[in-house]
mmCIF file of the N, C-alpha and C atoms, coordinates in Angstrom:
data_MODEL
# 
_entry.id   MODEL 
# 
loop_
_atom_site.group_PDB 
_atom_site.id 
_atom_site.type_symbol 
_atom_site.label_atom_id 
_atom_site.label_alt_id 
_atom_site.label_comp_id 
_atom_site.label_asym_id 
_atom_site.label_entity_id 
_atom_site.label_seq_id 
_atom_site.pdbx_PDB_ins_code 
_atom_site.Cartn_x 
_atom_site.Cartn_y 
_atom_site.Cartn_z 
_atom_site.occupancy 
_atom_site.B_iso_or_equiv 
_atom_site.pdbx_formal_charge 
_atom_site.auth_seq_id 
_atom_site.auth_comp_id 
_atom_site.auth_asym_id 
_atom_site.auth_atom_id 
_atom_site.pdbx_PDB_model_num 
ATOM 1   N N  . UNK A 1 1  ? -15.604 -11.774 -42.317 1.00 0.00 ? 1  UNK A N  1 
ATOM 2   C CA . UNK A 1 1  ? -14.752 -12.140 -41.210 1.00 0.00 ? 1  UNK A CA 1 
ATOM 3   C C  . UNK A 1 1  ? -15.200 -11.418 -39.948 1.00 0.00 ? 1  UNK A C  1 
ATOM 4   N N  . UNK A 1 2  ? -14.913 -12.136 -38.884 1.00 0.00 ? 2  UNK A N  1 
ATOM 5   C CA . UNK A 1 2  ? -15.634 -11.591 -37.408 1.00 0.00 ? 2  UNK A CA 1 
ATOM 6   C C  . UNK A 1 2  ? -14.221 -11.232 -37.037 1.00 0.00 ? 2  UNK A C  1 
ATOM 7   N N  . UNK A 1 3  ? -14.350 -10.313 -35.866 1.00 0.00 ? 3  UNK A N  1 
ATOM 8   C CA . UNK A 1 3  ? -13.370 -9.672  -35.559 1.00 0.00 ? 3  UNK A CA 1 
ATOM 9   C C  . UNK A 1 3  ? -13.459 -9.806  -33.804 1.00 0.00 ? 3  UNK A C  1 
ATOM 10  N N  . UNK A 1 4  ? -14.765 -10.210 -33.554 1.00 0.00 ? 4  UNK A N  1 
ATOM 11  C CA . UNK A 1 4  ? -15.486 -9.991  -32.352 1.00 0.00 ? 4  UNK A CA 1 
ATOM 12  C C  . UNK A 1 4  ? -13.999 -11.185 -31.235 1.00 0.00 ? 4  UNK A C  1 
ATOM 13  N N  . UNK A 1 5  ? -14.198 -12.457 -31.377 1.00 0.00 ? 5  UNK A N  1 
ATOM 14  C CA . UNK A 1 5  ? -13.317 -12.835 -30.832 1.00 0.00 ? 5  UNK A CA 1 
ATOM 15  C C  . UNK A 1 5  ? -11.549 -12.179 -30.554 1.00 0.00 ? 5  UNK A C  1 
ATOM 16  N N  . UNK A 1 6  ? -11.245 -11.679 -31.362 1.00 0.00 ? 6  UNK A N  1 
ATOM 17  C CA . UNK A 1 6  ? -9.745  -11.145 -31.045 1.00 0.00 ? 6  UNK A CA 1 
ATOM 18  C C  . UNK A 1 6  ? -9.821  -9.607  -30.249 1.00 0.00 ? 6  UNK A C  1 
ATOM 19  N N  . UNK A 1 7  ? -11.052 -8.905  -30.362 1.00 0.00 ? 7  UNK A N  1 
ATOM 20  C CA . UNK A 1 7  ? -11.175 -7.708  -29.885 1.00 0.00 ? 7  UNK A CA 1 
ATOM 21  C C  . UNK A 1 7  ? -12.029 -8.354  -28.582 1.00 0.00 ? 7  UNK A C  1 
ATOM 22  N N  . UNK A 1 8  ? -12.359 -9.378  -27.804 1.00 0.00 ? 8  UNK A N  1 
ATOM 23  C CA . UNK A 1 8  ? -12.327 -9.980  -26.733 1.00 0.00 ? 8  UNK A CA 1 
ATOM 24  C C  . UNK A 1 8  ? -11.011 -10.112 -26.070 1.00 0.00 ? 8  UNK A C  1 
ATOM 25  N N  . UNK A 1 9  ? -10.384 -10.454 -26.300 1.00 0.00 ? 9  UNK A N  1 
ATOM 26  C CA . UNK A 1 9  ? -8.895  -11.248 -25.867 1.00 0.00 ? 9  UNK A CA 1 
ATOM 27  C C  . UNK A 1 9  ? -7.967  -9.999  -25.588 1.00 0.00 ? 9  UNK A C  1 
ATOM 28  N N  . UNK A 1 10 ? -8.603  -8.687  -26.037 1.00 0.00 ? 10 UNK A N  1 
ATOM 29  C CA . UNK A 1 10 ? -7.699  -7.763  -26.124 1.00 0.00 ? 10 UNK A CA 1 
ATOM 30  C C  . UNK A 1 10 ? -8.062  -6.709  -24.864 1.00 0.00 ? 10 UNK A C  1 
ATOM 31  N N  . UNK A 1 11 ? -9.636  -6.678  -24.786 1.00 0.00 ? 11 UNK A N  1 
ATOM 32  C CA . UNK A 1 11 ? -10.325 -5.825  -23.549 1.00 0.00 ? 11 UNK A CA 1 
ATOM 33  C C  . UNK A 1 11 ? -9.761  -6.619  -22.245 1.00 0.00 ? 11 UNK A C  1 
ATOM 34  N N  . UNK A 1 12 ? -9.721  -5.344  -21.067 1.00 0.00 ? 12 UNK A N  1 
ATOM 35  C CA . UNK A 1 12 ? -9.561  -6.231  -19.772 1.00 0.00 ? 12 UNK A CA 1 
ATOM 36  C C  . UNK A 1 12 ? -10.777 -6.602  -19.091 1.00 0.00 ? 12 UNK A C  1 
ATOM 37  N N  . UNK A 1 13 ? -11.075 -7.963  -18.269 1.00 0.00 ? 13 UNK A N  1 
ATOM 38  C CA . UNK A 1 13 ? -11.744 -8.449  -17.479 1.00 0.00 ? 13 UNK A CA 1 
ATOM 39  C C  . UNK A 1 13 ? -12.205 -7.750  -16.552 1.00 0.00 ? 13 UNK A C  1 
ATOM 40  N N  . UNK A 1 14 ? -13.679 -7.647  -15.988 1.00 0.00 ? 14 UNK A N  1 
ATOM 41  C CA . UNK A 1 14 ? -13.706 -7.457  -14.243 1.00 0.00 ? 14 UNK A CA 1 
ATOM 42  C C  . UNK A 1 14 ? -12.671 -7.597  -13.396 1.00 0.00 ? 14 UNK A C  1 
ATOM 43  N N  . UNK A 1 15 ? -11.999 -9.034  -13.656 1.00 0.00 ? 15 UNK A N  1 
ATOM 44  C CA . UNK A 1 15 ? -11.043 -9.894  -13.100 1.00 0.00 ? 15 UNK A CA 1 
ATOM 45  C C  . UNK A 1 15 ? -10.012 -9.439  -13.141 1.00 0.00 ? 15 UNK A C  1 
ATOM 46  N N  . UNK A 1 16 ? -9.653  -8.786  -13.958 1.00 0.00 ? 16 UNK A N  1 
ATOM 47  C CA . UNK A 1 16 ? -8.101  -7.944  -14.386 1.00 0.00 ? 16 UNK A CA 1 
ATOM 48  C C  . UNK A 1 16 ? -8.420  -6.468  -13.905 1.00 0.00 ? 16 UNK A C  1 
ATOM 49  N N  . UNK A 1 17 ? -9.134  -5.741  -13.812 1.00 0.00 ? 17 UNK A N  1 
ATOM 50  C CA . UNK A 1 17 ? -9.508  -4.410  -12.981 1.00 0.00 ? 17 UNK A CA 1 
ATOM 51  C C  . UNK A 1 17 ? -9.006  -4.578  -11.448 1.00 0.00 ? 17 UNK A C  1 
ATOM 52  N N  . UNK A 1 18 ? -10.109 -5.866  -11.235 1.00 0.00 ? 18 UNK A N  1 
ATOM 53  C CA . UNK A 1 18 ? -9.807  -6.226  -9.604  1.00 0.00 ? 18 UNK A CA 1 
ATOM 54  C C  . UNK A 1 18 ? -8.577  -6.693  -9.072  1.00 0.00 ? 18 UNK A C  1 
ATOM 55  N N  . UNK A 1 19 ? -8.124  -7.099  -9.909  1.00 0.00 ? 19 UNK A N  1 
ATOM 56  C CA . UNK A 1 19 ? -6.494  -7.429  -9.945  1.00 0.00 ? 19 UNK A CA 1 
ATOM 57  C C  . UNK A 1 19 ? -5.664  -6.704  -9.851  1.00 0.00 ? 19 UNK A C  1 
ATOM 58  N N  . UNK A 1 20 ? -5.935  -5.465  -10.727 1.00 0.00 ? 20 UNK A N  1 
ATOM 59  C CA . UNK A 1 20 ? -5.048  -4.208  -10.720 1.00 0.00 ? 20 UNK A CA 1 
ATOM 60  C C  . UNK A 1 20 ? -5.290  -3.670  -9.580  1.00 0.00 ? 20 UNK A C  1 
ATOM 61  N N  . UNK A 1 21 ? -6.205  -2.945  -8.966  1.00 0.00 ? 21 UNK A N  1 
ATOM 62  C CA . UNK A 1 21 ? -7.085  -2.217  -7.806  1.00 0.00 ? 21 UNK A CA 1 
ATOM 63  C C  . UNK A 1 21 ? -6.239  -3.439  -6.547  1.00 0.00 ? 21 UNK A C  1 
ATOM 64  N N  . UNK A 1 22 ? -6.327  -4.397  -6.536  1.00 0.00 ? 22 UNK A N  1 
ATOM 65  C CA . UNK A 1 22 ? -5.490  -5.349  -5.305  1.00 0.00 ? 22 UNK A CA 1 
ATOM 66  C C  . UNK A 1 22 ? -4.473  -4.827  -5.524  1.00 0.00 ? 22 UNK A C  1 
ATOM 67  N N  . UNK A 1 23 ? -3.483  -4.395  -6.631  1.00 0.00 ? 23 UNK A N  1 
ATOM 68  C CA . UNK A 1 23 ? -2.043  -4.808  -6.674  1.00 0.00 ? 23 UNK A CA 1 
ATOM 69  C C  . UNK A 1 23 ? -1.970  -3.155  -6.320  1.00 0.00 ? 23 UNK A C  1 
ATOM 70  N N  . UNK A 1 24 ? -2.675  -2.364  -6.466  1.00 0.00 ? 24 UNK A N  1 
ATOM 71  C CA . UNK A 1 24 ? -2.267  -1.000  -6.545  1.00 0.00 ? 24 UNK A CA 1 
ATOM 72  C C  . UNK A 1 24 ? -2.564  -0.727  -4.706  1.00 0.00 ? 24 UNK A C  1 
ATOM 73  N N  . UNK A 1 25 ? -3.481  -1.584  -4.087  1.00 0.00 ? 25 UNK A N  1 
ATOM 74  C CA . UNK A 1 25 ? -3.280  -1.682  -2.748  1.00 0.00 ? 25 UNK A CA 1 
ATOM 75  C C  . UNK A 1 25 ? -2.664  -2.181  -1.976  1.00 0.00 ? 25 UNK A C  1 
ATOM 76  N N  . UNK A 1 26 ? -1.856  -3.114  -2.777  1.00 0.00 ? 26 UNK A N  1 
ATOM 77  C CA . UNK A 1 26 ? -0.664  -3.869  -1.953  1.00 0.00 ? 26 UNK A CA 1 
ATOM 78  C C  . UNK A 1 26 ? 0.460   -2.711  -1.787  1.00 0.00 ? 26 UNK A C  1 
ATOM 79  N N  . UNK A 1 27 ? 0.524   -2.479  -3.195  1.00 0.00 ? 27 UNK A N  1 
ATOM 80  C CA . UNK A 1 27 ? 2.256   -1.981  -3.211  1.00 0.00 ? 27 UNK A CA 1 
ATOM 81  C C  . UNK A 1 27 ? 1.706   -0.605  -2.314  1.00 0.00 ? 27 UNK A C  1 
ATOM 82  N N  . UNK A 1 28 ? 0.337   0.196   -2.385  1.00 0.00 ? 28 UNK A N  1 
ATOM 83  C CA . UNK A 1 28 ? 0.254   1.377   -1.437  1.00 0.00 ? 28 UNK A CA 1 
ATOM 84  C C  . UNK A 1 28 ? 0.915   0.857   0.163   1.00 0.00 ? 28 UNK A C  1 
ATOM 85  N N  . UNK A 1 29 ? 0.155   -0.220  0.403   1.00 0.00 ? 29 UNK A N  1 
ATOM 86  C CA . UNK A 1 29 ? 0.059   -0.720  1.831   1.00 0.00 ? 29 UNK A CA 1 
ATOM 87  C C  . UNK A 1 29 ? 1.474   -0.942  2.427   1.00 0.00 ? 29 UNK A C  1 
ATOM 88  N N  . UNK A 1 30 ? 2.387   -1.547  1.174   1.00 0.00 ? 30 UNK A N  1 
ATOM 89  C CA . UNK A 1 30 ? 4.256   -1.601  1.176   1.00 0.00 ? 30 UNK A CA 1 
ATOM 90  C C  . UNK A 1 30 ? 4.762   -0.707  1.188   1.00 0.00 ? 30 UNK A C  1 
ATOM 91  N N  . UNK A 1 31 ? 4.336   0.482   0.789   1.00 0.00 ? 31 UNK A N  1 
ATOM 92  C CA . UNK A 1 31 ? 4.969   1.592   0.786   1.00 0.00 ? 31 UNK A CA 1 
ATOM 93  C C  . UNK A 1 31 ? 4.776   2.045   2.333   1.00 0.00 ? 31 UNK A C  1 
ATOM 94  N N  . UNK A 1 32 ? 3.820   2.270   2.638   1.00 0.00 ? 32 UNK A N  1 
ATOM 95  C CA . UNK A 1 32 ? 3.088   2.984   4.057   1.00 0.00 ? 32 UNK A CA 1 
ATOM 96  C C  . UNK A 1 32 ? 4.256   2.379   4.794   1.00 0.00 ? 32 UNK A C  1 
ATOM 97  N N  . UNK A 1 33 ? 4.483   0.609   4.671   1.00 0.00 ? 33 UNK A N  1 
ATOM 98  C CA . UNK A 1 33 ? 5.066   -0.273  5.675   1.00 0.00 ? 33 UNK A CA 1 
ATOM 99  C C  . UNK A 1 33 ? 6.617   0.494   5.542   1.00 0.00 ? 33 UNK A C  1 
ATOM 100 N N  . UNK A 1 34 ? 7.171   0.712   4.379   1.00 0.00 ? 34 UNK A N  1 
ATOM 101 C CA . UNK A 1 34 ? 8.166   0.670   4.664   1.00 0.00 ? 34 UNK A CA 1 
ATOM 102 C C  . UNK A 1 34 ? 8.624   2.521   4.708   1.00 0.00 ? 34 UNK A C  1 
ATOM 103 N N  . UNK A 1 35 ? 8.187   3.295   4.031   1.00 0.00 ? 35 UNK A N  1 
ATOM 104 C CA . UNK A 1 35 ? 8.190   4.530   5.421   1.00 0.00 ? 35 UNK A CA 1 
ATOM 105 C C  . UNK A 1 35 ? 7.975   4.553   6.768   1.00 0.00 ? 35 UNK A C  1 
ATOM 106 N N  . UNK A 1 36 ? 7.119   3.958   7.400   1.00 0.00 ? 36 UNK A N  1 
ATOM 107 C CA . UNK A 1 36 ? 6.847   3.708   8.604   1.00 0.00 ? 36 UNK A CA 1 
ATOM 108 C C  . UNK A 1 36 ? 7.994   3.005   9.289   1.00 0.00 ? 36 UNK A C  1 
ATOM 109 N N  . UNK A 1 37 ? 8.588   2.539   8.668   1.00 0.00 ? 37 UNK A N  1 
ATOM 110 C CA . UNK A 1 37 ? 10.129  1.451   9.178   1.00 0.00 ? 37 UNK A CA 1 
ATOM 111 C C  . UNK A 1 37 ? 11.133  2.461   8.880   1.00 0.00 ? 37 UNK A C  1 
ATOM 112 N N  . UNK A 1 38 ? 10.808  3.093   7.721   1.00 0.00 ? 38 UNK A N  1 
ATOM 113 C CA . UNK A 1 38 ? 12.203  4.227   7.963   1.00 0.00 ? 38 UNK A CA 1 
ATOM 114 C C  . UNK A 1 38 ? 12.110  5.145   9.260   1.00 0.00 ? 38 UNK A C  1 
ATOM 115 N N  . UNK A 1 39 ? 11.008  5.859   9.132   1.00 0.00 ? 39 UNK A N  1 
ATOM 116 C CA . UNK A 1 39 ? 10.232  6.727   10.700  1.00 0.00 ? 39 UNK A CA 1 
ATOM 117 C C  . UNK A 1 39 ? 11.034  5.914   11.717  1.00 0.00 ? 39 UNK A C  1 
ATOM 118 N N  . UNK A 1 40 ? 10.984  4.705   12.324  1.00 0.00 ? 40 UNK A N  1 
ATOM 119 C CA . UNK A 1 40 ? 11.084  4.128   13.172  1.00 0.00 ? 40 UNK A CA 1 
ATOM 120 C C  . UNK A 1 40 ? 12.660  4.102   13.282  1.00 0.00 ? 40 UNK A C  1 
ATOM 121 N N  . UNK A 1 41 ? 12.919  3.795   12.400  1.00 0.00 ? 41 UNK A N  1 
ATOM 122 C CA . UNK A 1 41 ? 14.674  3.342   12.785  1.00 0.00 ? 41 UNK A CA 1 
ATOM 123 C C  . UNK A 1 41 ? 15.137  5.140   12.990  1.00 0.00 ? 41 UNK A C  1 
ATOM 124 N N  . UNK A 1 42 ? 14.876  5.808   11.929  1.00 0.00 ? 42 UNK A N  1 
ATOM 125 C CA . UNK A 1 42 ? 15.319  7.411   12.485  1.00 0.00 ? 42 UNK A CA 1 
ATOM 126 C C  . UNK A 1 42 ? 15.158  7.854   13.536  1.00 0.00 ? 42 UNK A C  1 
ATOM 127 N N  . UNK A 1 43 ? 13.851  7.415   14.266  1.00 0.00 ? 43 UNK A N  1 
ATOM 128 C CA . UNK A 1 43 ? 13.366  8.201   15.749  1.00 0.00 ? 43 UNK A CA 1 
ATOM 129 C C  . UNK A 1 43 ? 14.680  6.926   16.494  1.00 0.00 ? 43 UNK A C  1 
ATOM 130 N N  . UNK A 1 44 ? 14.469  5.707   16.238  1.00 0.00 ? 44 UNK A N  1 
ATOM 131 C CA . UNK A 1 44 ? 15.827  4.820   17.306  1.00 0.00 ? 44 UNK A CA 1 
ATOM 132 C C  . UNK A 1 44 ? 17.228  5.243   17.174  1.00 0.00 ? 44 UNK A C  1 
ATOM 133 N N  . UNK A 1 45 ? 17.304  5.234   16.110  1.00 0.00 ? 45 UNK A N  1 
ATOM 134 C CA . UNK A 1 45 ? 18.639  6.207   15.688  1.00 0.00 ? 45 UNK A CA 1 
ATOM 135 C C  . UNK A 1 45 ? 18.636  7.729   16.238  1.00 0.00 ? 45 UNK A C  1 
ATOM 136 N N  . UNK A 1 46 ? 17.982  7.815   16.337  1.00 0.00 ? 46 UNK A N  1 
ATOM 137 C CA . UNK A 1 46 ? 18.004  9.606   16.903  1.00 0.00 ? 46 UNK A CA 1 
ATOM 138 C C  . UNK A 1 46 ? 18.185  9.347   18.853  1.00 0.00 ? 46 UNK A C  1 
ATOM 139 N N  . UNK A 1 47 ? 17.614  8.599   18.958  1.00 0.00 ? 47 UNK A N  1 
ATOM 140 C CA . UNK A 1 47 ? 17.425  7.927   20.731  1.00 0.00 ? 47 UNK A CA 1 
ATOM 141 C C  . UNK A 1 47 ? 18.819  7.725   20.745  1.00 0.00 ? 47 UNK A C  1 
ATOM 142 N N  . UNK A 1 48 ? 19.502  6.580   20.494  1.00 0.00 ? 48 UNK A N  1 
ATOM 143 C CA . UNK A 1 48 ? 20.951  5.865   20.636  1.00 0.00 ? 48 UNK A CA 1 
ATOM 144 C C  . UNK A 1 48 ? 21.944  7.050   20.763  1.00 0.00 ? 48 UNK A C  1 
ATOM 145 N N  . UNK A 1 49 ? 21.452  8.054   20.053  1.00 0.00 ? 49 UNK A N  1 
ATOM 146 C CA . UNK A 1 49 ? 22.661  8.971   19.684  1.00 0.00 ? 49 UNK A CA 1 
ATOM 147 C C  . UNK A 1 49 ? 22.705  9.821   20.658  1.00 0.00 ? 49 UNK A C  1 
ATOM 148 N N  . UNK A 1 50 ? 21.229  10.587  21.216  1.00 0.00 ? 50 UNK A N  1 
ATOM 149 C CA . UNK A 1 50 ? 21.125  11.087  22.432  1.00 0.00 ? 50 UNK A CA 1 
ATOM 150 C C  . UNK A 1 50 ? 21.430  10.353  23.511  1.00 0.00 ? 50 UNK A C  1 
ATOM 151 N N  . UNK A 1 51 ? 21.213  9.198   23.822  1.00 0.00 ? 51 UNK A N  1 
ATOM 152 C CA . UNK A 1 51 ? 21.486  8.345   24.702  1.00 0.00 ? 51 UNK A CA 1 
ATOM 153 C C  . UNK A 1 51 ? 23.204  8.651   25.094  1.00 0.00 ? 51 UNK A C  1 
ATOM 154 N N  . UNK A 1 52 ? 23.791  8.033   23.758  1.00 0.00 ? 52 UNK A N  1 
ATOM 155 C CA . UNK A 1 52 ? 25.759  8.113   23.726  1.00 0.00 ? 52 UNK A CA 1 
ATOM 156 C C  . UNK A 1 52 ? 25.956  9.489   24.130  1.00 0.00 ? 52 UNK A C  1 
ATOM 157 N N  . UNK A 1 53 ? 25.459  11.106  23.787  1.00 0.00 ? 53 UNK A N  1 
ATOM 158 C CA . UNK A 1 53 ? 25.760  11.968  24.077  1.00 0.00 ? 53 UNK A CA 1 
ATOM 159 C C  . UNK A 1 53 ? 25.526  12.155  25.577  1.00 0.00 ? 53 UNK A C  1 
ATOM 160 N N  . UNK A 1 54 ? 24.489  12.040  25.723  1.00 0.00 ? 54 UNK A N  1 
ATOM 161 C CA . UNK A 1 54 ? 24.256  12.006  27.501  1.00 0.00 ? 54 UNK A CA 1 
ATOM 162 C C  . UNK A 1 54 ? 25.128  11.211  28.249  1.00 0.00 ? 54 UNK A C  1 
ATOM 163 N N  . UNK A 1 55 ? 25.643  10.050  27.712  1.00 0.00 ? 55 UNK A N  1 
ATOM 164 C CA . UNK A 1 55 ? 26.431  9.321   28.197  1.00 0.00 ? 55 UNK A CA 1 
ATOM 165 C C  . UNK A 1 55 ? 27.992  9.969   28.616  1.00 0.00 ? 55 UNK A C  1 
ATOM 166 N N  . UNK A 1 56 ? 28.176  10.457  27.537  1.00 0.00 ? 56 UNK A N  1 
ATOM 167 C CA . UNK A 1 56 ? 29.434  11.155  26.964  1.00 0.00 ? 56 UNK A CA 1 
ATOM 168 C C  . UNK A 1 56 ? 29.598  12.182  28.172  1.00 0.00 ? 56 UNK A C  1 
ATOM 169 N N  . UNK A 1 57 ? 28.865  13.032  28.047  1.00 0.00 ? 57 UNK A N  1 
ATOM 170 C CA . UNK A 1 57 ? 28.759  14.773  29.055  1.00 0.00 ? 57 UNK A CA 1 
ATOM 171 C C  . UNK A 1 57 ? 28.504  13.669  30.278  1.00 0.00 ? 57 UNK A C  1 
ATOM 172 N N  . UNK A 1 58 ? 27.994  13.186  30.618  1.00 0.00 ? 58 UNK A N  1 
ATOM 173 C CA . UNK A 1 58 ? 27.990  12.603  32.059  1.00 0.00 ? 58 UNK A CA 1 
ATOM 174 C C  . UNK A 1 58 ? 29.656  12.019  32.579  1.00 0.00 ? 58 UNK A C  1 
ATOM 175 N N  . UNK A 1 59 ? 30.157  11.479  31.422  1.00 0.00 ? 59 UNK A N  1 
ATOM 176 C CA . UNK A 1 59 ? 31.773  10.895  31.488  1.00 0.00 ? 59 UNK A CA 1 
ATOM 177 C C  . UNK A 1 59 ? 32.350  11.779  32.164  1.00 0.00 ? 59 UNK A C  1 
ATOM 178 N N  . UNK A 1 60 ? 32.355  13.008  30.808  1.00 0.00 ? 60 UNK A N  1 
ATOM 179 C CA . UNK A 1 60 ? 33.390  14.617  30.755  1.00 0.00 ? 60 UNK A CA 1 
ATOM 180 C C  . UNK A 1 60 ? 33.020  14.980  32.029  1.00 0.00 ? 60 UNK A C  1 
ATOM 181 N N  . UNK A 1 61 ? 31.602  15.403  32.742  1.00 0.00 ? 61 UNK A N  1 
ATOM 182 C CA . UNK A 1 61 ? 31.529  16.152  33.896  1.00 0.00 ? 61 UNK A CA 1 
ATOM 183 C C  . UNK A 1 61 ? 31.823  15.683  35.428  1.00 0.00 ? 61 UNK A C  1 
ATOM 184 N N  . UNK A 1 62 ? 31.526  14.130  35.028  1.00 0.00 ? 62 UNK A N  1 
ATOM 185 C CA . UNK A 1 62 ? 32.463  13.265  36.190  1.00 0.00 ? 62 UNK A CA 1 
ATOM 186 C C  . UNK A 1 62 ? 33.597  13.769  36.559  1.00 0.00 ? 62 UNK A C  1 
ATOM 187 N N  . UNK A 1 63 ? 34.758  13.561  35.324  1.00 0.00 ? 63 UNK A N  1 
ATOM 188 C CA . UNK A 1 63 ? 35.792  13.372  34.840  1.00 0.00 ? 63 UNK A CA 1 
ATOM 189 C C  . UNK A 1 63 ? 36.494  15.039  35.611  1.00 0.00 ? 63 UNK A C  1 
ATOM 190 N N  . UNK A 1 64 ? 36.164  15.817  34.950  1.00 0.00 ? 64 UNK A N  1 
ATOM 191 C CA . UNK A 1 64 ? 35.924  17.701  35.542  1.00 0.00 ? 64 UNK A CA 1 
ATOM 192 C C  . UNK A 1 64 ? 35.892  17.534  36.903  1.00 0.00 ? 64 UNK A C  1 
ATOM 193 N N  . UNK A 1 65 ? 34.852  17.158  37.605  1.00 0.00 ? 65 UNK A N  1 
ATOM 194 C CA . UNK A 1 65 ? 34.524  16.881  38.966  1.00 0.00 ? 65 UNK A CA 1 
ATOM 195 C C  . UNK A 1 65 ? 35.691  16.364  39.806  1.00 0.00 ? 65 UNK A C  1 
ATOM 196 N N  . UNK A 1 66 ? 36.550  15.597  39.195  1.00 0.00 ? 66 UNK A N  1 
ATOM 197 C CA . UNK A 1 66 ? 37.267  14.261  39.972  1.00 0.00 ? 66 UNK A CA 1 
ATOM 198 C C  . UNK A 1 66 ? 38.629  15.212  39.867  1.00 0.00 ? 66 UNK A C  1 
ATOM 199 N N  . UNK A 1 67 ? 38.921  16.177  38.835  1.00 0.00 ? 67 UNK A N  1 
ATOM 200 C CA . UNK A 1 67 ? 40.222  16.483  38.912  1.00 0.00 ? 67 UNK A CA 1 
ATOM 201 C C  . UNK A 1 67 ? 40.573  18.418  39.326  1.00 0.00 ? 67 UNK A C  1 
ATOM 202 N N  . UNK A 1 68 ? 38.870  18.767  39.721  1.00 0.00 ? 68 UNK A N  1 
ATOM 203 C CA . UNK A 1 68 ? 39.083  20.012  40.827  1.00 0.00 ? 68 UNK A CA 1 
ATOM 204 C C  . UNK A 1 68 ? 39.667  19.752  42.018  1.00 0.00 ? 68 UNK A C  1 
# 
């Protein structure tokens, strides 16, 4: 009995290496993307908030100003 055919079917391909090596660069490349989107919304989120605070102390010191 040959054995040779089923211990074919069982090794991986060139084709299946290169497959893996793509997929292991996708999901790297998704990852990068979506840290990079977290980075981003934290630094906008960090802006908005400074923004409202500056906003805020500009209100209050008006506000101080108007009732000396």
């Amino acid at each position: 009995m040959s054995y040779g055919g089923g211990s074919a079917a069982m090794s991986s391909t060139p084709d299946d290496s290169i497959r893996k090596k793509n997929d292991n660069k996708e999901e790297s490349i998704l990852a990068q993307i979506t840290r990079a989107g977290k980075d981003a919304a934290k630094k906008n989120l960090l802006q908005l908030t400074r923004a409202k605070l500056i906003a805020e102390l500009s209100r209050v010191q008006r506000q101080r100003a108007h009732s000396v």
